[in-house]
N, C-alpha and C positions, 0 to 999 in steps of 0.2 A: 504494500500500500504506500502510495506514496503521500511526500509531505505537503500539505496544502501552503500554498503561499500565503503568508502575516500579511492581515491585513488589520488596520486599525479600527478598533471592536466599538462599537458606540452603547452607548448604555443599555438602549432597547435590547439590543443582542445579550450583553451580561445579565442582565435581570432574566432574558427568555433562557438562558441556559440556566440559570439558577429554576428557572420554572420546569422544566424538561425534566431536572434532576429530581426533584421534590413529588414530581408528577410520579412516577419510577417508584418513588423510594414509600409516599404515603401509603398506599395500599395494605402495608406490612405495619404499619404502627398503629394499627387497632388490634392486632393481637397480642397489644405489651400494655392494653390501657390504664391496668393499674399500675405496672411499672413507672410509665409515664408520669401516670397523675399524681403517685405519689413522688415521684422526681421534681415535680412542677409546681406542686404545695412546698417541697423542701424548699425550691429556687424560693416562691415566694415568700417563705417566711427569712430565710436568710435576708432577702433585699428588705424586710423590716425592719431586721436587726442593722443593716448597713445606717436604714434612716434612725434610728434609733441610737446607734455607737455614738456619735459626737455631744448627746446631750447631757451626760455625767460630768464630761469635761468642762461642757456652758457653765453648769450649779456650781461646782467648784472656784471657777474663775470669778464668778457673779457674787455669789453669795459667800463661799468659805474662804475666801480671800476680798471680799468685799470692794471689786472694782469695779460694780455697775450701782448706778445713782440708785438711792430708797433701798439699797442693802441688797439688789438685784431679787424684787419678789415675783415668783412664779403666776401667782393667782391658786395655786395649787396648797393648801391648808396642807394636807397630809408632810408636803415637802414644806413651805415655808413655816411651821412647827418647830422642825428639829433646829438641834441645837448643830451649832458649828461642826464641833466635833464628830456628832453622832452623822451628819450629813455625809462629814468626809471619807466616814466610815462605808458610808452606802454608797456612795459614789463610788468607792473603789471595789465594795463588791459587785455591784452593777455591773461597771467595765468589764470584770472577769467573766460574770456570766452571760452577758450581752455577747463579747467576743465567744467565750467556749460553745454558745445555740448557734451563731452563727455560721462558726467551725463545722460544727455538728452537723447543722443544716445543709453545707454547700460540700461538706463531704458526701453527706446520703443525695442529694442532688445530682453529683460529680457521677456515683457510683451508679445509682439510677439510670444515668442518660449511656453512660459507657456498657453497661448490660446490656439496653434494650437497644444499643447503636450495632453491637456486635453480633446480639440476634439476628437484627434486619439486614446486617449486613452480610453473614455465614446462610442464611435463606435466601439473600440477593445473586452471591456468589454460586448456588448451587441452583437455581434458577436461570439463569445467564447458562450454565455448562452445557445445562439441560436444551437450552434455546439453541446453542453452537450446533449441537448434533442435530438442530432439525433443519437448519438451514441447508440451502440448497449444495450439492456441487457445483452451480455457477457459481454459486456465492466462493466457498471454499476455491475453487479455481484461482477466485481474482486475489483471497486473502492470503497475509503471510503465517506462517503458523507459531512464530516468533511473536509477533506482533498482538497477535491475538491471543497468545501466553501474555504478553505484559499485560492487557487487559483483564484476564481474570484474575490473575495473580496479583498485580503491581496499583491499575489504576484504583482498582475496585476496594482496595484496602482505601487509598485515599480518600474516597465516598466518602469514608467515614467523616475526613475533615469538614465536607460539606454536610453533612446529615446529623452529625451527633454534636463533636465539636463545633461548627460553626453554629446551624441554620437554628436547632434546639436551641443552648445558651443563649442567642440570640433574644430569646422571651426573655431573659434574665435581665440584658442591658438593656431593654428597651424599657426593664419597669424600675430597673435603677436612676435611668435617665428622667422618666417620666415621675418617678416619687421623688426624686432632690429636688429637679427643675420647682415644682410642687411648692414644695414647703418653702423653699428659696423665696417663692413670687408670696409666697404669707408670710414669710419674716420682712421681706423690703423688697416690693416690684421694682424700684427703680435698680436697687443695688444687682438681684437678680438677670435683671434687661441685660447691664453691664456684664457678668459675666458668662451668659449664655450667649453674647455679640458674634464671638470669633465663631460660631458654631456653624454657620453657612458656611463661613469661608475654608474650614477644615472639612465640611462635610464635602466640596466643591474641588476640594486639592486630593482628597480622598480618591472620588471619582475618577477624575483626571487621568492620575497616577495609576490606580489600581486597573484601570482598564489596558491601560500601556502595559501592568505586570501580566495580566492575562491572557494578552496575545503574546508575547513571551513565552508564556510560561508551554500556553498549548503549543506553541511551536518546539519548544521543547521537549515536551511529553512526545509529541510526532514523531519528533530524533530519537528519543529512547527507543521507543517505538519499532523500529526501522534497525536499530543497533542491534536489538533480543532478536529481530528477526534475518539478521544475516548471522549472527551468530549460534542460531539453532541451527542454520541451514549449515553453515560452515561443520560445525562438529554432528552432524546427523551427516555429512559427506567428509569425513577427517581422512578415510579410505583414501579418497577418491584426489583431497590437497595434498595429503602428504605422497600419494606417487607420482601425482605432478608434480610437487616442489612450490606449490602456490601459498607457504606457510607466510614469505615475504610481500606476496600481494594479498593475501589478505588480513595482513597487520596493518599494513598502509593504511587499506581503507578502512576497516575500523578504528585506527588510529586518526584518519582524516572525521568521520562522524563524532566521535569523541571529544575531538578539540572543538568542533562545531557546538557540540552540548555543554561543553565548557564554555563558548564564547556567549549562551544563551544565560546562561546560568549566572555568569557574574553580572551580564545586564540589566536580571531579574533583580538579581541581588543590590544593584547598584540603584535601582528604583524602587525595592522595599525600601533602604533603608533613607533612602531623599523621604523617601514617605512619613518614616516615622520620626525623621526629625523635624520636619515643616509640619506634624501633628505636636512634637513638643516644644518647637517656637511657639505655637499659637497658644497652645495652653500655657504657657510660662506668658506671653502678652494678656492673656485671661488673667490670669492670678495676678500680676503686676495691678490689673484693672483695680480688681476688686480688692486688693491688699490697700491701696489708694485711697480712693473712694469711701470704700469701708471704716478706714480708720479716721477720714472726715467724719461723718455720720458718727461714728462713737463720740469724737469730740464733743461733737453738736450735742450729742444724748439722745438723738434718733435710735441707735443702736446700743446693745451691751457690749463688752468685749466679748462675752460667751458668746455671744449672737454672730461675730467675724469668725470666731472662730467657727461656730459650727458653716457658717457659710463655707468657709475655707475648708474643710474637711469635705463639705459636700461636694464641693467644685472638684477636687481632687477625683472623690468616687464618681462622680455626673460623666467626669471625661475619661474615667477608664476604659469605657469599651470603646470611644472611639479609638483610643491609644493603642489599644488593643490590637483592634482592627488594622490600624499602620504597623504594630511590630509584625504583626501577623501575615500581613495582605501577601507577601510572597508564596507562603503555603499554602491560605486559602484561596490563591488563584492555581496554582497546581493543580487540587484538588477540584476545582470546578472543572477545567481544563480536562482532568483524568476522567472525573464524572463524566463530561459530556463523550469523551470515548464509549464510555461503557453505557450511555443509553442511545449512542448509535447506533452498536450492536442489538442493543433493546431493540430497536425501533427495526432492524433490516426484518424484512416480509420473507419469506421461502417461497422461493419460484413454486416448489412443489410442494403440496399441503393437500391436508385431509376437503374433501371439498362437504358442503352443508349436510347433505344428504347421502354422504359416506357412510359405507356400515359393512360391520367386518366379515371377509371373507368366509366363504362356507369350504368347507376340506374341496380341496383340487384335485380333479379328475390327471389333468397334464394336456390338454387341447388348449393351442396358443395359436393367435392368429392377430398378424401383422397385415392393417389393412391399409394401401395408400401414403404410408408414415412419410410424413418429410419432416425433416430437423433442422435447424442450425444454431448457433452459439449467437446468442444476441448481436448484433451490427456485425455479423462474420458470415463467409461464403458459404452456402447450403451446404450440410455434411449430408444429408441424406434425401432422397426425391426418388417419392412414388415404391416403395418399399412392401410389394405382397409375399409376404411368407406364411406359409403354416408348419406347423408341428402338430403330429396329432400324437394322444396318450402313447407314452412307451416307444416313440421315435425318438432316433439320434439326429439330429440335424448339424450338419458342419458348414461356416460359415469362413471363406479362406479367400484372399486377395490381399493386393498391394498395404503397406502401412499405411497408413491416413484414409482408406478407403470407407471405416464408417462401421467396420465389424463389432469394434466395443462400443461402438454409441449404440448400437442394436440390442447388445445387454442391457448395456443400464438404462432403455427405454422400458424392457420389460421389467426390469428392480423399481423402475418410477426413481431414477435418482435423476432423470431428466422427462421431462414431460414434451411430450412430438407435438412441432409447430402444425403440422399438420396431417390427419389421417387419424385413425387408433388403435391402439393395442388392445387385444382381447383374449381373456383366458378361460375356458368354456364359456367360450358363447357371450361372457360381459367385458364392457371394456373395465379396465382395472384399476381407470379413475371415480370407479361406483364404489370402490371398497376402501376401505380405512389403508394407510401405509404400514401401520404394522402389522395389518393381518396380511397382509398380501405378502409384504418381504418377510414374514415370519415361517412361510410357507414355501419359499426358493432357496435350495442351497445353493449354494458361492467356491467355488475352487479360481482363485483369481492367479495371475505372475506374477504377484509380490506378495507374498504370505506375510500377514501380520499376526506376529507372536509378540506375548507381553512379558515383561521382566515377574512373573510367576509362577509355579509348578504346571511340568506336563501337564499334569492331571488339571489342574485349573485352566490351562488354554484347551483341551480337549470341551474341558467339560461349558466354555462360553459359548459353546454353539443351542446349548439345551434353553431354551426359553424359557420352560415353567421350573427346571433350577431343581429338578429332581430322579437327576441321571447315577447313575449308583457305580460304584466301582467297575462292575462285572460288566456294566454300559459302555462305559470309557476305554475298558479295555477290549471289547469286542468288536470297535469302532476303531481302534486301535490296528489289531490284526488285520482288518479287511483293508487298510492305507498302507497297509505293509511297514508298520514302524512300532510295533509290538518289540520285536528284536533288539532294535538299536535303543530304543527306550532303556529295556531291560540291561541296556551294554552299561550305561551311564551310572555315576554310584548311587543314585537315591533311588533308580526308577523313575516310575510316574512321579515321584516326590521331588524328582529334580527341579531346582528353581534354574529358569531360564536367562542368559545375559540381557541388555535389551534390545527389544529388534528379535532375537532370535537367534542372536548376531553368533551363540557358541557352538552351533548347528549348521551342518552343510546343507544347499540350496535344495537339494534332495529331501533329507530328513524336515528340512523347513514344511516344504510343498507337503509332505507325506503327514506332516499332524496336520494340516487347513483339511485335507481330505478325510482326514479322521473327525473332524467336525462338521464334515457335510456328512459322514455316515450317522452319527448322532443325531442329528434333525429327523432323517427318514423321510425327507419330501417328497414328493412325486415331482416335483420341476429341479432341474438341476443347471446349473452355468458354467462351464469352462474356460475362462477367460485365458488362452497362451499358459498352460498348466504346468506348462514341457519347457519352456525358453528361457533357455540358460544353463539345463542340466548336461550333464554329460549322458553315454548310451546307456550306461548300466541303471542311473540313475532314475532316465528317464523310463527303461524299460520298468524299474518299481512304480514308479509313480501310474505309469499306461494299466498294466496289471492291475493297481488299486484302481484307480477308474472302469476299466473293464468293468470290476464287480461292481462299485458303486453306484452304475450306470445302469444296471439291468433293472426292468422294470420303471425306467422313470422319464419324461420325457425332458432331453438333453439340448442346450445349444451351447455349440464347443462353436467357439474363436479360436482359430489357429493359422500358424504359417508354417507347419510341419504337413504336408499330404500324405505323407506315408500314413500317420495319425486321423487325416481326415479321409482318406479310402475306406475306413471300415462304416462312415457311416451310413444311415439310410439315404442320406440326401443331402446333396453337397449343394451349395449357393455361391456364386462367383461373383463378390464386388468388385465395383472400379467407380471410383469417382461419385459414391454416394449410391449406385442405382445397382440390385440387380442383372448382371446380363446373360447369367446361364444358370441353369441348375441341373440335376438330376444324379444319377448314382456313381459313381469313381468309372465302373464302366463305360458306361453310357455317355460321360464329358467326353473319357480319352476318342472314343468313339467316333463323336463328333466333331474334335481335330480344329477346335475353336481357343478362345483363350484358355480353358483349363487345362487343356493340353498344353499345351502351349508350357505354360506357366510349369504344372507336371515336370513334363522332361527340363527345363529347364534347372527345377532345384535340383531332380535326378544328375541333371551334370555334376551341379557345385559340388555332391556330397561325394562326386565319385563310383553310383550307384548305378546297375542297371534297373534294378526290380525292387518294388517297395517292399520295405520293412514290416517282418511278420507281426506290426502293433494294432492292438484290436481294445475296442471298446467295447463291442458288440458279441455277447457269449454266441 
């Protein structure tokens, strides 16, 4: 995926991806409602206690040191009663326990919001995984898989900045700002006016700035981005660098993306922290205001000194969270940035999907019937045109021509992992867009040329083919013996207990091929796919693999992709691509016969391999 070009973000856009994000994320915080709400009583009784902290100090200064005119009286009997002493006394338990509920409060608050951020977020994350696997192969074709690792892994933690950390606490400063501002405009509006002034102007440089740090920051996130996904591709091909010798170009170039991420990063960083210092010029020009002013108005006897002071304490707390927000703003622009990644992927559609009136598959006779199909890859040259084939129950069908001719797209139109621009596929007699996607591929086994094995025990990659997850030893292993890899299992030291490298990678291309075949014996399908089963094995090997297919084939009806014909002679019915279209078909005999391209083609590979006469390989008992 490539990086989009930085373009300067305007407010509408920041707030609409803060909306995107929150849109996503809401859905999942009603099943934490008490978590929440008891998080959101703690916030709110904390910001009481914030309004509340600076007034022990007021009584003290007013009253037990006696610097406010008429001996600083309350109007409050209970307090202006006590004596001196006994005041001072309560004054300083107050402070203790006024801070220790506060404490108290914006711990369980803290705790609260981090629970239910982490809930929503380990449900968001496995939701998202869930989504990846149903997207389409167009989709998958265009993405990198690096890339879309750093989004579940990397962006999506950051969410959190935006969901828990920021956009939650956020209720917090808005009622701290809202309860100081408050009581400020009822001890002295004018004094008040004064130092809530600078507040536009900070709110305005905020902006400013903070939208600058978030095209940054996304352009960065992009770069990361981009980095995980050359470097997955790099070490998932390490083979393939290190026997070319490409360990030096490709240092380079991840060394050239790296400084790149480097030169974005200190950029960011160079305009957080303008940010937060043009947040703490103004609030020091604030507090100069009102340290001023304020201590007019005491002279005057408009105010007490406890009355500046709590002013001043408030101002301090009023403009915490915008300060905040500037020491901050470079993370929570990342994390917005990372968000809107991960509700990208939220948002991409799957070309192929369950349609309304989908409903699942009833057991499969094996009658398949390609009617008319044409295909192509979005804005690309038509892969397929005019496409009739059938298979009926318990026929082999082989399907052999040029590379790029359209053989595997004829697969995976019957898997539905691409859905035909035009015509339709039909398996008894329905097309297979009437049926749910997992009954229908629950019901096709898969022998493809690249076997995916996972870093697990035999017995656990055998046993991934079984859908309802209730295949039993004596299953494993009899599925096992028919792929012809019972043996070599048994060679290894644990058996079936052997945990596998990844990839498959401690396994020869044979033994690889011979367990995916062992998982197509487990299923027990009536439809089965071959996709180039053989390419790449040597003869012996191939010869086990052909053998295990022979039997796993009998009874089912079969379409083999291949460019082996010695392989495709055995079947009932051979189809000759070229250029998207059918142009011959009928039985190995019956082509050579006809002395058209499959002949043709025929002798031809019979030269390369040195052969006169095809190889005794049979699929067909």
């Amino acid at each position: 995926m490539l990086i989009r070009r930085s373009r300067p973000i305007k407010m509408a856009q920041m707030t609409g991806g803060m909306r995107r994000i929150m849109r996503h994320v809401w859905p999942y915080l009603p099943r934490y409602h008490g978590l929440l709400g008891g998080a959101a009583l703690a916030l709110v009784g904390s910001t009481l206690m914030r309004l509340i902290e600076p007034w022990p100090l007021k009584l003290v200064i007013d009253r037990v040191l006696g610097l406010a005119p008429a001996g600083g009286a309350t109007g409050i009997g209970a307090i202006d009663d006590l004596a001196q002493p006994n005041l001072l006394v309560a004054c300083a338990v107050a402070v203790v326990v006024v801070v220790g509920l506060r404490a108290l409060l914006e711990y369980l608050s803290t705790i609260g919001f981090a629970l239910a951020g982490s809930r929503v977020i380990t449900q968001l994350r496995g939701d998202l995984y869930r989504h990846l696997q149903r997207l389409s192969l167009s989709f998958h074709d265009r993405a990198r898989t690096g890339d879309l690792t750093m989004r579940i892994v990397g962006d999506i933690g950051m969410m959190r900045e935006v969901a828990v950390t920021a956009m939650l606490p956020l209720f917090a400063n808005i009622l701290i700002l809202v309860g100081m501002g408050t009581v400020m405009l009822w001890l002295n509006w004018q004094l008040a006016l004064i130092a809530l002034a600078p507040l536009p102007l900070l709110a305005l440089t905020t902006v400013k700035l903070g939208r600058r740090i978030q095209s940054v920051s996304r352009k960065q996130r992009g770069r990361e981005g981009n980095m995980a996904a050359a470097t997955a591709e790099s070490m998932a091909g390490m083979r393939v660098v290190q026997a070319l010798s490409l360990e030096k170009r490709m240092s380079a170039s991840f060394a050239s993306q790296n400084d790149q991420s480097l030169s974005e990063g200190v950029k960011g960083a160079r305009l957080a922290a303008r940010l937060e210092r043009s947040a703490d010029l103004l609030v020091g020009v604030s507090t100069a205001l009102v340290l001023w002013y304020g201590a007019v108005l005491v002279l005057r006897g408009v105010l007490t000194p406890g009355d500046l002071i709590v002013f001043l304490a408030y101002l301090k707390n009023a403009f915490k969270p915008v300060r905040d927000f500037a020491k901050y703003s470079g993370r929570l622009a990342k994390a917005t940035a990372a968000g809107e990644r991960v509700v990208d992927l939220l948002e991409e559609v799957p070309d192929v999907r369950d349609a309304p009136s989908a409903e699942p598959a009833p057991a499969f006779v094996g009658s398949i019937r390609f009617e008319d199909v044409g295909f192509n890859y979005a804005g690309q040259a038509v892969v397929l045109d005019g496409i009739d084939l059938a298979i009926e129950p318990g026929q082999i069908v082989a399907l052999v021509g040029s590379s790029g001719a359209g053989k595997s797209t004829i697969a995976s139109l019957l898997m539905r992992l691409y859905d035909p621009t035009a015509g339709r596929v039909l398996i008894d007699g329905r097309d297979i867009r009437e049926y749910t996607l997992e009954s229908l591929r629950g019901q096709i086994s898969v022998v493809l040329q690249d076997p995916l094995l996972f870093s697990v025990s035999v017995r656990e990659n055998i046993a991934l083919a079984d859908p309802t997850a209730i295949a039993t030893d004596e299953d494993i292993e009899a599925a096992a013996r028919l792929a012809n890899a019972h043996d070599f299992i048994m060679a290894t030291a644990e058996g079936y207990d052997t945990v596998l490298a990844e990839r498959g990678v401690s396994l020869s291309a044979g033994q690889r091929q011979r367990l995916t075949i062992a998982r197509a014996a487990l299923r027990r399908n009536r439809i089965l796919i071959l996709d180039e089963p053989t390419t790449g094995l040597d003869r012996e090997n191939a010869r086990l693999v052909i053998d295990a297919l022979r039997r796993l084939s009998r009874d089912r009806s079969v379409l083999l992709v291949t460019h082996d014909l010695d392989f495709a002679a055995q079947a009932d019915l051979i189809a000759v691509l070229d250029k998207g279209r059918i142009v011959e078909s009928g039985t190995h005999a019956g082509l050579l016969g006809a002395e058209r391209a499959y002949a043709a083609l025929f002798r031809a590979r019979q030269t390369e391999k040195g052969a006169t006469v095809a190889d005794p390989y049979a699929i067909a008992s």
